[in-house]
C-alpha positions in Angstrom: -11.9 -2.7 26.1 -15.3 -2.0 24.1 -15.8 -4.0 21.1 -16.9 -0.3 19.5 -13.0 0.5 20.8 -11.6 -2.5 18.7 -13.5 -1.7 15.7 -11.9 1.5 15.4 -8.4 0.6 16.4 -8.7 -1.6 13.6 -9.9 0.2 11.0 -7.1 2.9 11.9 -4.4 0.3 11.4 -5.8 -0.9 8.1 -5.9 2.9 7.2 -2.4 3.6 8.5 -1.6 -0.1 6.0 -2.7 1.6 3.5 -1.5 5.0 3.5 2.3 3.7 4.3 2.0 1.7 0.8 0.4 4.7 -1.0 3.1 7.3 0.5 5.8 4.8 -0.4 5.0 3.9 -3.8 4.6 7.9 -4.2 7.9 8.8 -2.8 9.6 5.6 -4.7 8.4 7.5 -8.0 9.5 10.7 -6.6 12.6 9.7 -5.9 13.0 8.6 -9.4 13.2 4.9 -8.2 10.7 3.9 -10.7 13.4 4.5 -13.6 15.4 1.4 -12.6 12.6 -0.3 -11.0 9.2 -1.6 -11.3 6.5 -3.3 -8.7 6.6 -6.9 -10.8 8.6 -6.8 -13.6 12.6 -6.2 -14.1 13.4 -3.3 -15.1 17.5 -2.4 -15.1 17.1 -3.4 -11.0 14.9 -6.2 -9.7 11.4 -6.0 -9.4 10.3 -4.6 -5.5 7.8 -7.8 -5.2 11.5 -9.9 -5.5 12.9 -8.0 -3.5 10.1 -8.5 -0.6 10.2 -12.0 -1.4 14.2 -12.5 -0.6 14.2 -10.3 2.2 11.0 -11.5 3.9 11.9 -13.3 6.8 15.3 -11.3 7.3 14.9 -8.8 10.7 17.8 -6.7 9.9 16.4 -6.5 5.8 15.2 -2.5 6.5 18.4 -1.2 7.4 21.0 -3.0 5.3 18.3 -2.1 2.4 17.9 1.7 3.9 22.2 1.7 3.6 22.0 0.0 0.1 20.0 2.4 -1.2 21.8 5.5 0.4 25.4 3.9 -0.5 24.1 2.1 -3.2 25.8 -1.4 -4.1 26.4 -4.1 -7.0 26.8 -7.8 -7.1 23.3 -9.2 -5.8 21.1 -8.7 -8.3 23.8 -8.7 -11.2 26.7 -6.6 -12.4 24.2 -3.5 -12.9 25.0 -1.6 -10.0 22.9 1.1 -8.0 24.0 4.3 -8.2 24.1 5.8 -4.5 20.7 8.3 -3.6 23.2 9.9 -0.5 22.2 13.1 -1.7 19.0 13.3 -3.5 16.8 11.7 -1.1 16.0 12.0 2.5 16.5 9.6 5.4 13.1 9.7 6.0 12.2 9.1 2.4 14.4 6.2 2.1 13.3 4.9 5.2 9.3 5.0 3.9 10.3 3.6 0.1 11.9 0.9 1.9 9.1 0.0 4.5 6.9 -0.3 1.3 9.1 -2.5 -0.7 8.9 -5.1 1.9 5.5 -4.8 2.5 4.5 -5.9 -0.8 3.8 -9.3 -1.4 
């Protein structure tokens, strides 16, 4: 493989980095996430950056946090509980909110 190869395979996964946390962040206010949550501070739900942090090492966090927030749930962060987003928001929205939640550190 050519070095010039490298280069751009790396910049293109730095690019893809960044686009997943902008189109996440943009689909977690779209979704109307944002109302409950914030990125560092608590809002009714924990903040996302908590959130990352429990779930960090935990392999099977994006799809019992996919089902959470399609079912949604109660008990783990308090007695406020989720509301379920079945309905209003795609698969492959939740699936892309979620992927940026644990990306953030």
């Amino acid at each position: 493989m050519s070095t010039r190869y490298l280069v751009m395979l790396a910049a293109g996964l730095v690019f893809a980095g960044n686009a997943l946390a902008e189109s996440g962040e943009v689909l977690a206010k779209n979704s109307n996430c944002m109302t409950c949550h914030a990125v560092d501070n608590k809002l009714l739900g924990p903040p996302f950056r908590e959130v990352a942090a429990k779930y960090k090492n935990d392999k099977g966090a994006q799809a019992a946090l996919e089902k959470k927030v399609r079912s949604g749930g109660a008990g783990v962060w308090g007695k406020m509980p989720m509301p379920a987003t079945a309905m209003s928001v795609s698969d492959g929205d939740i699936k892309g909110i979620v992927q940026w939640v644990l990306s953030l550190k």
